[in-house]
C-alpha positions in Angstrom: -7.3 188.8 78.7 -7.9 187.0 75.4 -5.2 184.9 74.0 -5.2 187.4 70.6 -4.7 190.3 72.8 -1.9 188.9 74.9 0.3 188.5 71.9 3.7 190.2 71.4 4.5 190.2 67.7 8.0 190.4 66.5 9.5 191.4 63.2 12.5 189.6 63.0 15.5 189.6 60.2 17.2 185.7 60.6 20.2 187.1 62.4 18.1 189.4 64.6 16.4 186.0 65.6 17.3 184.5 69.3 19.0 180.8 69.3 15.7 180.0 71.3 13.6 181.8 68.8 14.6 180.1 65.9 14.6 176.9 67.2 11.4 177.3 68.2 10.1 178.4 65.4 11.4 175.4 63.4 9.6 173.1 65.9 6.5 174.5 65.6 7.4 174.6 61.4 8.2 170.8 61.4 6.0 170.0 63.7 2.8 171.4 62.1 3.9 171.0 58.7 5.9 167.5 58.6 4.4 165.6 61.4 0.6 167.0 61.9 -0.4 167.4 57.9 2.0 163.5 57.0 4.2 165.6 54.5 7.6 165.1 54.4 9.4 167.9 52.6 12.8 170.0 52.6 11.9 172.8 55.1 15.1 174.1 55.4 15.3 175.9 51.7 17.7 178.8 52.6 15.2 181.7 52.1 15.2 181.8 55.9 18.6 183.0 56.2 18.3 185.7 53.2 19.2 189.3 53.9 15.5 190.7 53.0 13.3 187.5 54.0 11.5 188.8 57.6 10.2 186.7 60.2 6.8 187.5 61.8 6.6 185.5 65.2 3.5 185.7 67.5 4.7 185.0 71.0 2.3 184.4 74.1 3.0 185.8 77.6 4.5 182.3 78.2 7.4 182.8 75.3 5.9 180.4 73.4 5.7 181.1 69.5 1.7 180.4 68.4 1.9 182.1 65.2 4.3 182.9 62.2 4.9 183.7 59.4 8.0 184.1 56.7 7.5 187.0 54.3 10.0 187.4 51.1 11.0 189.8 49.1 10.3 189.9 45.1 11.7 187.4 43.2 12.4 185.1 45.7 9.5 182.9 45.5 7.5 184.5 42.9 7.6 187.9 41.0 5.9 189.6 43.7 6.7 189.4 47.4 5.1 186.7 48.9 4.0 185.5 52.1 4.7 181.7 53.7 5.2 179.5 55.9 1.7 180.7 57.5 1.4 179.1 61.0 -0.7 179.3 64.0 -0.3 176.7 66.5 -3.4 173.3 67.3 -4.2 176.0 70.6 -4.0 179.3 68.7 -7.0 178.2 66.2 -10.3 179.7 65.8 -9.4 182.8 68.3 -8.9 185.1 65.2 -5.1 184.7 65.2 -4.7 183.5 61.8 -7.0 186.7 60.4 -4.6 189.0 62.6 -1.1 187.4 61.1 -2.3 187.9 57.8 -3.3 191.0 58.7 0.0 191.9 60.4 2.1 190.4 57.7 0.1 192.4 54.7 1.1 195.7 56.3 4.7 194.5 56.7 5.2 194.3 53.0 3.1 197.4 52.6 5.7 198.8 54.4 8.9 197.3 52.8 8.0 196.9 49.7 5.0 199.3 48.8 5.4 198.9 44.9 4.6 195.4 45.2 1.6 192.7 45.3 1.7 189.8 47.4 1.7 186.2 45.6 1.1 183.2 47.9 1.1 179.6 47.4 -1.8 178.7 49.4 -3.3 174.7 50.4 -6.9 174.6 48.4 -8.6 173.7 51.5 -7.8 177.5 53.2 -8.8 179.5 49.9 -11.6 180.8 51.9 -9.4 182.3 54.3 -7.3 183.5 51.7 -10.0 185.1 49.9 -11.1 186.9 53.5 -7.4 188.7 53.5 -8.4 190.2 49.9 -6.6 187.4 47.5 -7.7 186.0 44.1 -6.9 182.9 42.8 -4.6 183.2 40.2 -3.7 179.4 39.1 -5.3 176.1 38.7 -4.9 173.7 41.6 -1.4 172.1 41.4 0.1 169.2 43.6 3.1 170.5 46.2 4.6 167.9 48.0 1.3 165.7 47.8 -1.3 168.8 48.7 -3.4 170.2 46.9 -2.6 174.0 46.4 -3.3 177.2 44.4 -1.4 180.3 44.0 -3.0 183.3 44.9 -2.7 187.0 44.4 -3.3 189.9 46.6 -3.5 193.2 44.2 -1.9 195.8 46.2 -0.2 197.8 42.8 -1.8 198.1 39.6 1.3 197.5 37.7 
């Protein structure tokens, strides 16, 4: 069985989320975005912990957490729900799990929030993904933490 078809996804509120899950998912947070890209930066921002924010886990057979994502509500991070914190682990890459989290965590604000477009604050080097999930750019690149980034918009709404 392919790794992408042997993966349990879980839609998870903060307090829904398992000791063991959320450590875990902080690990593989600091560890890809702290230690593997040389940024230090406040991870913890207390959006995990807010009542509508929903956490997206991709879990192997193993119980290990390969892919993630945070997903907030409107006006948390921008006027439009947003997606963040997009993660798939070094041995999740290039096996289409990054195109089926996007995917996955597009429907779930379908689904909550179905009035609303999705704004993301993307790196510059993975606007090409981006654009692949259906977003535009919709800023000039802008320096976040050191990195090169661009917001960008998926229209789901005409408003």
């Amino acid at each position: 069985m392919s790794l992408l078809n042997s993966i349990q996804w879980k839609l998870l509120s903060f307090n829904e989320l398992s000791l063991d899950e959320l450590y875990e998912l902080l690990k593989l947070r600091v560890d890809v975005f702290v230690v593997e890209q040389n940024c230090p930066y406040p991870e913890l921002d207390d959006k995990d912990r807010l009542p509508l924010t929903k956490h997206l886990l991709g879990v192997t057979e193993q119980g290990e957490i390969i892919a993630y994502t945070r997903i907030l509500a409107a006006g948390v991070s921008y006027d439009e729900a947003s997606i963040g914190r997009v993660i798939v682990a070094e041995k999740g890459r290039g096996n289409g799990v990054a195109h089926d989290l996007m995917m996955r965590s597009i429907n779930v604000v379908k689904e909550s929030w179905p009035t609303q477009n999705i704004q993301i604050g993307a790196q510059q080097h993975l606007s090409d993904f981006y654009q692949q999930q259906g977003f535009t750019q919709s800023s000039e690149m802008y320096l976040e933490d050191g990195i090169p980034h661009i917001d960008m918009l998926l229209t789901l709404q005409e408003n």
